[in-house]
N, C-alpha and C positions, 0 to 999 in steps of 0.2 A: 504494500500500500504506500503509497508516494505523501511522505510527511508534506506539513503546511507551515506554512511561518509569515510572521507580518511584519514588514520595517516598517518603522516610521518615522523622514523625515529622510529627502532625496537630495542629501550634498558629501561631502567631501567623505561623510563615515558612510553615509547610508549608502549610496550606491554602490562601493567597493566588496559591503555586507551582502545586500541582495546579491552581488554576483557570485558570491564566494559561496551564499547558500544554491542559490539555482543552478550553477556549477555542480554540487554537491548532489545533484538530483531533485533538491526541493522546489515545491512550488512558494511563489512569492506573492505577497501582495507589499507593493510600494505602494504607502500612503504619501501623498505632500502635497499643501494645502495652497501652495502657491499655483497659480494657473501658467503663471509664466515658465516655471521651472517644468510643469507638466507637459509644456509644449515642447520643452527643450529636451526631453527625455523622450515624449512621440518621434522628433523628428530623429533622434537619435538611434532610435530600434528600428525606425525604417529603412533611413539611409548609413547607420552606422556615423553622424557626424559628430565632430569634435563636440564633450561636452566638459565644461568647468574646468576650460583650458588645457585638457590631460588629455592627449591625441587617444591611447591605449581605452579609455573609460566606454567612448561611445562604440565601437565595432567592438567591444566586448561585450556590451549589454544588449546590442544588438544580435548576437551570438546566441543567446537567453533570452530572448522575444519568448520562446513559447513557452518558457517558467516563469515569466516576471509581468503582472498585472498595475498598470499601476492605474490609484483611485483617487480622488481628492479628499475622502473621509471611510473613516473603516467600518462605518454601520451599516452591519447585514454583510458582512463581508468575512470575517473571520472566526464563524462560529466555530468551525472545522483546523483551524489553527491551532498547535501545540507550542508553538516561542514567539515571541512578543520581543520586537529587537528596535530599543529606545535610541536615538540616532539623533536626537533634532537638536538646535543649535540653543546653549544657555549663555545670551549674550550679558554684557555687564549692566547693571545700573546702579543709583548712587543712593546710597541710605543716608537721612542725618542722625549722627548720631552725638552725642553730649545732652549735657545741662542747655537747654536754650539763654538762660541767663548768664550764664558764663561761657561757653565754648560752644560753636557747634562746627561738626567736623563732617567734611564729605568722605565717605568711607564707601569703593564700590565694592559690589555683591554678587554672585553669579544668580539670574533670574531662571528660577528653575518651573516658570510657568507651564511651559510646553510640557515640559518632562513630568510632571505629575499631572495634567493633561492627558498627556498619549499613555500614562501608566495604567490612567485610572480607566480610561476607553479601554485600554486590551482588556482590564479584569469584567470590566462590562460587558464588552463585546461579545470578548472569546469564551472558550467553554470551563466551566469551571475550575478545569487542575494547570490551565493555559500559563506559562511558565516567560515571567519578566527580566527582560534580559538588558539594563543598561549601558550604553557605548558612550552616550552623550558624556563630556563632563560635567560633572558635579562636585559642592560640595563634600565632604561626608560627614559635617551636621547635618544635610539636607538629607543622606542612604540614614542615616543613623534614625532620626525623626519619623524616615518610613518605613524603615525597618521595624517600627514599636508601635507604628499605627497602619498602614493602609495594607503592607509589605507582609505581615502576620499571617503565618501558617501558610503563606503561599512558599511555591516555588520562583526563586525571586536571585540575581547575580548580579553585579556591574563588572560588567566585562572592559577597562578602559582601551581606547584604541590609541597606539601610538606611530598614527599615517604622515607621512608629510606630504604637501603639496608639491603636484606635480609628479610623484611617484606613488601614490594613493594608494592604488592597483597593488601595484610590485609590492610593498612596504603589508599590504593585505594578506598577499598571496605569499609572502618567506617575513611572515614576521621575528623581530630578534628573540620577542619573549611574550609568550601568551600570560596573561593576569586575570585569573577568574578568581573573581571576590565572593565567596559561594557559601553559606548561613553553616555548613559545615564545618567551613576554618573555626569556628566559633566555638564556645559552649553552649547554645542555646538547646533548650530541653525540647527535643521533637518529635512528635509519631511516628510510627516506624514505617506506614506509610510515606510520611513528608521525606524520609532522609530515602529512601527509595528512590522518591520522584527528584530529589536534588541529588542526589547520585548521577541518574541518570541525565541528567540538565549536564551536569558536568563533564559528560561524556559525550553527549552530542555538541560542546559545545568547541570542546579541543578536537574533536572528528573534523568538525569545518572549518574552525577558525586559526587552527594549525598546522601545523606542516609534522609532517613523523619526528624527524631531529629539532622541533622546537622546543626550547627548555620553558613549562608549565610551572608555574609560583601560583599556590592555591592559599588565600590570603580571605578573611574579612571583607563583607562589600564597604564596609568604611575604610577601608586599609587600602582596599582598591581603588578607591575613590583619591586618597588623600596623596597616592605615590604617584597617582597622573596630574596632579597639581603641582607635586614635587618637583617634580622631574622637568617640567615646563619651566619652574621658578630657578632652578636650577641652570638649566640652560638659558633662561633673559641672565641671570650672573654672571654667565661666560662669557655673553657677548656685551655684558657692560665691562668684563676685564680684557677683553679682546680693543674694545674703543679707548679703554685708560693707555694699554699697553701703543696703540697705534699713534696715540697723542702724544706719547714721551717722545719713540722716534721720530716723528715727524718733528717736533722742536727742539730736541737737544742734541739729535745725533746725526747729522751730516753723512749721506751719501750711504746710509745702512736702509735695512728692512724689518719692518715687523715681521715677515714671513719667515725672515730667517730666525727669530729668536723662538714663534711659532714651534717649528721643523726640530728644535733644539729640548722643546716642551714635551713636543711627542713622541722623546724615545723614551719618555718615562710614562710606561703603562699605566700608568694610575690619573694620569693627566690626561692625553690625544689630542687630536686638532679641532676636533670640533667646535664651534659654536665662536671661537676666539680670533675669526680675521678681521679684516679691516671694515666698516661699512658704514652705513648713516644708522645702523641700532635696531634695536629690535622691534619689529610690527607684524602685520598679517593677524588675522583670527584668536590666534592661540597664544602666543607666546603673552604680548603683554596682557591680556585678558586672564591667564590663569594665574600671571604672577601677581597682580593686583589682591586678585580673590588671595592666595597663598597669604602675601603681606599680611592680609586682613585677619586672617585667621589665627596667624602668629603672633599677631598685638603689633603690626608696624603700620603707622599712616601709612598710605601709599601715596609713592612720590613719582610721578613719569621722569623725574629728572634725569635721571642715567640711559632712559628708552629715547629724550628730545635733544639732550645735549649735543650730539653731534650734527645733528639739522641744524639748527641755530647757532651752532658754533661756525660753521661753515659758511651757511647764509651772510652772518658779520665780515669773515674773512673775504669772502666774494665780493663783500660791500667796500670793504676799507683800500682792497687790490684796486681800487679805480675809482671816476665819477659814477655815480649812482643815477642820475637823474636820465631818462632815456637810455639806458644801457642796458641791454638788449641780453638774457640769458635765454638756454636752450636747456632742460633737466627733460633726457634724453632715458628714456624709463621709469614708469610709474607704477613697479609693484612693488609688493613688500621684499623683495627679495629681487637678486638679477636673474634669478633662473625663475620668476613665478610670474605671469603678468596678473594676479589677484592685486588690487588695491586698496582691498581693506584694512586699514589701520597703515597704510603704507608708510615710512617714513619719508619717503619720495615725495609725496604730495605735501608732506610737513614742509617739508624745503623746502616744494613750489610754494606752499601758503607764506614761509616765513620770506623767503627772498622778493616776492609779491606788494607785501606790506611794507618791506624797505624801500621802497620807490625805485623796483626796477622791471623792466618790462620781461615778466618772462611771458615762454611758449613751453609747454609743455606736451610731448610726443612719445609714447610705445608703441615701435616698431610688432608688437604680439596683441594689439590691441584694436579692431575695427574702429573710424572716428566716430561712429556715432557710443561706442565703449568708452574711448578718450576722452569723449565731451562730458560723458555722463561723471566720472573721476572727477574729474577738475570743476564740473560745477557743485560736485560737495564740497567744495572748499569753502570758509567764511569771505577767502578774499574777492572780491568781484575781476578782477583786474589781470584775473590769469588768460593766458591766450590758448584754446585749444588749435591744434594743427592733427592733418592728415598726414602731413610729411616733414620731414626734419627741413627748417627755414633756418638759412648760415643765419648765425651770430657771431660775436665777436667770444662770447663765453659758452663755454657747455660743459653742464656734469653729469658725468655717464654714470648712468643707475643699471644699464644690463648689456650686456657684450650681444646683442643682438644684434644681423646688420651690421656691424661695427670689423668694415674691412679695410685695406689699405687704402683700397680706391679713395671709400668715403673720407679716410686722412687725409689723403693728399689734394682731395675737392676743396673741405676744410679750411685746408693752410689756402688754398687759392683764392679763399672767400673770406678771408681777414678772419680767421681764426686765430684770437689772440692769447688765450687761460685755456688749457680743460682742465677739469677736476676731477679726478678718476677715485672716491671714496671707497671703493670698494680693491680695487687696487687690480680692475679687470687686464690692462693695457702691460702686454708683455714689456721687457727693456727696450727692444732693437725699435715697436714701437714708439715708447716713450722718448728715446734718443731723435729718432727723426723729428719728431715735434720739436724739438727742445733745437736741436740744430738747425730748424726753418724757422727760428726764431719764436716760438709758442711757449707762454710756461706752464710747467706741465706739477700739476701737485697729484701726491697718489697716494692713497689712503695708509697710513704707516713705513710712506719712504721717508728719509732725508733726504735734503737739501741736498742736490747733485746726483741721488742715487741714478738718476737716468742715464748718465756720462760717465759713469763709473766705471 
């Protein structure tokens, strides 16, 4: 008999889930309530097209047309369903908290509306022994709360996922380490029924959502909960000591690399390279959203300071490099990252906003981005005064936010077109690159070189 299963909520966790189940032989239902996204997932199973920028996502669920249903709500829909796989997005918002007569302090919180929403719908929905499976993140005063109230005597796990953008799929499909948070880890006093059926939850749930040689950590769904916040807050620290480290060498050290002190970090295993290159800081969906929540949890105000310092740092230095008034920059990539064009939370857009507000004319352009996507970016900004383009327009300034595009040709167009600064923050522009700019007379700054490293 060909098991059943419901996701709900078709982005960056859910859709990687539903393939890995309908892969697995199961039938799906994808719930998600957005009409736009529903279109973008039609068009997707039919012609296999790009979806949520990940080439691999859409001809793979397209692959899985005839297991994967999707609906815009689960009523009447999953009576026949045995897992409930919670998937939707818990974005931040801001609590006040203090004395109103003495202090009062923004403190943001993970808004866990959806997720106890789509919880409450599967146990409604589905059929009574129907088995809750969270991916979303969470609190784990929020697993804890439910656990003692809604969550009781059911079959109930938070499974967290640890996907990155852009490789979503892949990161799915050989993950490093499966984490099933499962009422087992626990002491809690259960029927012998209940430990049956979460037995078996626990079994179906490393069948799909691992791989044979993945190493399985059976934890607490509060434990589960609290080490995918971890882990997040953990990495935005890396890449605030990756930006402290990039600012020393670029001011004190002359003609060196942050990369090389990097390379130097990572023969000691206990360290690696991640998270600690050179860039504008940390953005996109995740990172500063869970370290926020983290902070909060752990009793620290939360401060974006180490997430904006380098946009704003930058922005100033862009400013002070020259006359401000009419000067024309180009921030040449607008995702949170140079390999993702996502630009939520981007710090790319920070630095259009902030360089915007200095009185200078920027244009902002991603080469991974249709213009009517580009437009849409840059007019969430507060500033009015940004320029959307369909195509890179010469300025005398430009800062490379993604190596996209980015070939000799367009260098040496560039220099033909009074290219006079790039700023490469991220430290994309190989040397023999950076050298030719610097010797056509260009100055060229790169995210944790020194002075002269280009010539060197």
């Amino acid at each position: 008999m060909v098991q059943k299963c419901v996701v709900f909520g078709a982005g960056y966790v859910g859709i990687p889930t539903a393939i890995l189940f309908a892969e697995a032989g199961w039938d799906v239902v994808l719930v998600e309530s957005s009409e736009a996204r529903r279109g973008e997932l039609a068009d997707a199973m039919e012609a296999g097209t790009d979806l949520l920028g990940e080439p691999e996502l859409g001809p793979t669920l397209r692959a899985c047309r005839e297991r994967v249903q999707i609906v815009a709500s689960a009523d009447g829909q999953i009576r026949d369903a045995s897992i409930a796989l919670i998937c939707v997005g818990t974005p931040l918002r801001q609590v006040l908290q203090g004395n109103p007569k003495v202090e009062r302090v923004d403190l943001p919180e993970l808004d866990h509306t959806a997720v106890r929403f789509s919880t409450l719908t599967a146990w409604r929905e589905g059929p009574p022994d129907i088995a809750v499976v969270v991916r979303s993140t969470c609190s784990p005063l929020f697993v804890h709360d439910l656990l003692l109230t809604d969550a009781r005597g059911r079959p109930f796990a938070v499974v967290p996922e640890f996907l990155r953008e852009g490789t979503a799929l892949a990161d799915a499909r050989n993950p490093s380490r499966l984490v099933v948070g499962n009422i087992l880890a626990g002491d809690w006093t259960l029927a012998e029924a209940m430990v049956e059926a979460s037995t078996c939850l626990a079994t179906q749930l490393c069948r799909v959502l691992g791989c044979e040689d993945t190493p399985t950590i059976f934890v607490r769904p509060e434990e589960a909960a609290a080490a995918k916040l971890a882990a997040n807050a953990l990495l935005t620290e890396r890449v605030a000591f990756g930006l402290r480290l990039a600012a020393l060498v670029e001011r004190e050290l002359p003609g060196c690399d942050a990369a090389s002190v990097v390379r130097v970090l990572a023969a000691d295993p206990r360290i690696g390279t991640g998270h600690l290159g050179a860039g504008l800081g940390a953005g996109g969906p995740c990172l500063p959203k869970d370290s926020a929540t983290w902070n909060r949890l752990v009793g620290l105000r939360h401060d974006l300071g180490s997430d904006l310092i380098a946009p704003i740092e930058l922005a100033l230095e862009i400013r002070h490099a020259g006359p401000v008034d009419g000067r024309k920059v180009l921030v040449w990539g607008l995702g949170f990252k140079p390999s993702s064009p996502d630009w939520r939370d981007s710090p790319a857009l920070r630095l259009v906003d902030d360089l915007a507000r200095r009185g200078m004319a920027v244009y902002g352009w991603d080469p991974r981005l249709d213009p009517s996507e580009c437009e849409r970016a840059l007019s969430s900004l507060p500033s009015a005064d940004v320029i959307g383009t369909g195509a890179p327009v010469p300025c005398p300034v430009v800062v490379l936010c993604t190596r996209e595009q980015v070939t000799d040709a367009w260098l040496q167009d560039s220099v033909r077109d009074g290219l006079a600064e790039l700023w490469d923050p991220y430290a994309l522009l190989g040397r023999a690159e950076a050298r030719y700019l610097v010797e056509a007379g260009v100055r060229y700054h790169g995210g944790g070189r020194g002075a002269g490293w280009a010539t060197g």
